[in-house]
N, C-alpha and C positions, 0 to 999 in steps of 0.2 A: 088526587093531590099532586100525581107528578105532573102531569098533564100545565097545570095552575103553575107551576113554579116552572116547566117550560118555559110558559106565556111569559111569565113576569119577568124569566131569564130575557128571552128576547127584547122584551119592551125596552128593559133595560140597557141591552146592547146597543139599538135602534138608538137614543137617549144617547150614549155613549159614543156610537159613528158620527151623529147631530155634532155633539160636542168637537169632536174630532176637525169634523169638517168645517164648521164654524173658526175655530184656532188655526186653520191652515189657510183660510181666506182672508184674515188680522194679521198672520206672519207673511204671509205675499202682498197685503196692501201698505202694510209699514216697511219691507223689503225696497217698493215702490217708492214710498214718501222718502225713504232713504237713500236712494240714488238719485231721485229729483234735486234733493236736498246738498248731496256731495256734489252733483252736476252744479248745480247752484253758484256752490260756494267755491267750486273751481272757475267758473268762470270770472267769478269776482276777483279772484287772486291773478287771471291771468290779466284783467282788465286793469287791475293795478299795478301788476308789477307794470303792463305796458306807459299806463302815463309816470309811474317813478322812473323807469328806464328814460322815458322823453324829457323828466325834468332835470334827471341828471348828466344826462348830455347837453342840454343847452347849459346848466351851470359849469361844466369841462368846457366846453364851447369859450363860454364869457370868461373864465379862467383865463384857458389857454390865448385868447383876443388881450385881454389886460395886460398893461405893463404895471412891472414893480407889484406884484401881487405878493403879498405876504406868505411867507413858509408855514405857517400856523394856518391859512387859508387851503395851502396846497396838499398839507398834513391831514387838513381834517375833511379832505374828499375822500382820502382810499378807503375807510371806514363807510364812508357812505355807500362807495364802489361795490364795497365788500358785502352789508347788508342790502343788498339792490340784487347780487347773485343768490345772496343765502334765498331771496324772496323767489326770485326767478327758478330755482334749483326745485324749492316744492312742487310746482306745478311740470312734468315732463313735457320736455317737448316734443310737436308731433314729429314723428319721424319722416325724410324726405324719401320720397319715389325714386 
């Protein structure tokens, strides 16, 4: 009898390391998908902030070119200035050599 509930102790265990090993190859390939995925999605944030950064300098640009440009005009860039950094600010940047 002991013998038999050995066995079935192991098999079980066997069963149990399966299990184990199975769950740690799901938490390393979704580990995986999930830095594919942040890699991803940083690049898109840094692709964007680049063409809003390019849009709002050619609009500073056309500003600063214009004569007699309204104060209401000139008001409601810093705002834009200002979420154009907020955007910039998420994504760090890379460090220079």
């Amino acid at each position: 009898m002991k013998v038999f509930e050995f066995l079935h102790f192991d098999a079980r265990f066997e069963e149990l390391r399966d299990l184990i090993n199975s769950l740690k190859e799901l938490v390393t390939v979704k580990n995986d998908e999930l830095a594919t995925t942040l890699g991803n999605v940083s690049q898109q944030l840094a692709k964007a902030n680049g063409e809003i950064q390019d849009k709002l300098a050619a609009l500073q640009a056309a500003v600063d070119a214009a004569d007699n440009v309204p104060q209401a005009v000139i008001d409601a860039l810093a705002p834009l200035q200002t979420a154009a950094q907020q955007l910039d600010d998420i994504v760090p940047d890379s460090p220079t050599p």
